[in-house]
C-alpha positions in Angstrom: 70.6 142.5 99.2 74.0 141.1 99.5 76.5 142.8 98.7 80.4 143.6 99.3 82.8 147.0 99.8 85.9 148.5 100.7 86.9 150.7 103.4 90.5 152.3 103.6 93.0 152.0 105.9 96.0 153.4 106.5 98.3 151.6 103.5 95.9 148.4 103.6 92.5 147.7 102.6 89.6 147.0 104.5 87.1 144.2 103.2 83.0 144.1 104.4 80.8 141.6 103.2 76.7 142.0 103.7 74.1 139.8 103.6 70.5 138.2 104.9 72.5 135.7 106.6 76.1 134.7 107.9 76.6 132.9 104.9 76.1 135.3 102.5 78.2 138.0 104.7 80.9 135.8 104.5 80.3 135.2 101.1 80.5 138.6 100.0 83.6 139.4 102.3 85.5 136.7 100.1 84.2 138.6 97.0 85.6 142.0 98.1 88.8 140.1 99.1 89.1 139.2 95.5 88.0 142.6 94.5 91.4 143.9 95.9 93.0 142.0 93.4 90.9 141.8 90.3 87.4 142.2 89.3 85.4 139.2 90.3 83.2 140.0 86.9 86.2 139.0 85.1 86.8 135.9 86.6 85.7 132.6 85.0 84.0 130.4 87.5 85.8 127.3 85.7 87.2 125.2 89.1 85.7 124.4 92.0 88.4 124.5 94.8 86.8 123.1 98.6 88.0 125.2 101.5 87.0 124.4 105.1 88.0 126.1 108.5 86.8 126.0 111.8 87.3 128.7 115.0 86.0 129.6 118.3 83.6 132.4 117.4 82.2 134.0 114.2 85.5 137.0 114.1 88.2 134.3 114.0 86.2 132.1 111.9 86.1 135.2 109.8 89.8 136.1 109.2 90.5 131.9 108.9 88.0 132.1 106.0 89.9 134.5 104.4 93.0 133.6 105.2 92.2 130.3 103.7 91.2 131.7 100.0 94.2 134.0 100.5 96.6 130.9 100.9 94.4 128.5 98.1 94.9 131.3 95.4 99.1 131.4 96.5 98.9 128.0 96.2 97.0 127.1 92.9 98.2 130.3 91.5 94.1 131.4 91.0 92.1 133.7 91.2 88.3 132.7 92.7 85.1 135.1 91.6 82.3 133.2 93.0 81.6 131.7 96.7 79.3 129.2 98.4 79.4 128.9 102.2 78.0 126.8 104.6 78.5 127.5 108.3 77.6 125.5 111.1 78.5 125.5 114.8 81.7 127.9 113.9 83.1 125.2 111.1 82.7 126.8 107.9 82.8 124.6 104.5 83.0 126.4 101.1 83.5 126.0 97.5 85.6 128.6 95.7 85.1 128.4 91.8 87.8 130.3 89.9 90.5 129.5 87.0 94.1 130.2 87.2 95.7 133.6 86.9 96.1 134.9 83.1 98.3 138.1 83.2 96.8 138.3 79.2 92.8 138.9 81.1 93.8 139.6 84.6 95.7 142.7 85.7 96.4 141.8 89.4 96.7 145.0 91.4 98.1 143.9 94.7 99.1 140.7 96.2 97.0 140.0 99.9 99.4 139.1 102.3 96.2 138.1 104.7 93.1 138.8 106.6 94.1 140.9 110.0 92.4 141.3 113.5 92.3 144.9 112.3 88.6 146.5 112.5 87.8 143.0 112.8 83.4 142.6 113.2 81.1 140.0 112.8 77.5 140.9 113.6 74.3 141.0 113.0 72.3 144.7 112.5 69.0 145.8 114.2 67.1 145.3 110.7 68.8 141.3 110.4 71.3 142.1 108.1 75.4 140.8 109.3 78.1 142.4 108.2 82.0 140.7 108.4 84.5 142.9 108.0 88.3 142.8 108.9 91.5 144.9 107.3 93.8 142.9 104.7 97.6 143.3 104.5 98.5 144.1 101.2 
C-alpha cells in the first residue's frame, strides 16, 4: 500500500515515499514533502499545476522532483495535497493539484528550502515495493 513518512535528521526533515511502483514512490515522497508544511488532508485539490523534470538516474530525478514542487509552491504561493506522476526513461511529468495558501485554514509550520543529496535512495525492495527518500532543508 502506498504510503509516505518522516524520518529525522539532525535540524531537517527526512521525507520517504512508498509504493508498488516508482510512480507512486515518488508520489508519496511529494506528499510527505507537503506533510512538513501542512496536512495534505487539508488541502483542497482545486488547481492543477504541470511540473516536469528530467535527470540521469532515478536519485537525482528524485531530489529535481522535489525541488520542483518546492520551487512551484514559492512561486504560486500554494500549497499542493494530491500528485500524479508519470516517469519514463528518467523524465518525470506530473500534475500537482492544490489551491493557494490561506493562513485562515492553513497553519504552515516550516518553509522547505529544498530536497538535499542527504540519505538520498531510490530503490526497489526484495518484496517489489521502492522507496525514495532524501533529507529536506528546512
Amino acid at each position: 500500500m502506498p504510503h509516505w513518512e518522516h524520518f529525522n535528521h539532525q535540524a531537517d526533515i527526512g521525507v520517504r515515499g512508498c509504493g508498488n511502483s516508482l510512480r507512486a514512490a515518488f508520489e508519496q515522497a511529494a506528499l510527505a514533502l507537503t506533510a512538513v508544511i501542512v496536512d495534505p488532508d487539508d488541502v483542497a485539490d482545486r488547481i492543477p499545476v504541470s511540473i516536469e523534470c528530467e535527470a540521469p538516474d532515478w536519485e537525482l530525478l528524485l531530489t529535481d522532483w522535489l525541488n520542483a514542487v518546492v520551487y512551484q509552491m514559492a512561486l504560486r504561493r500554494m500549497l499542493f495535497g494530491r500528485y500524479s506522476v508519470s516517469i519514463q526513461d528518467h523524465r518525470l511529468q506530473a500534475t500537482a493539484w492544490g489551491e493557494p495558501i490561506d493562513l485562515s485554514r492553513h497553519h504552515p509550520r516550516v518553509e522547505i528550502k529544498g530536497a538535499t543529496y542527504t540519505d538520498l535512495h531510490v530503490g526497489q525492495n526484495a518484496d517489489g515495493q521502492w522507496t525514495a527518500q532524501c533529507v529536506v532543508d528546512v
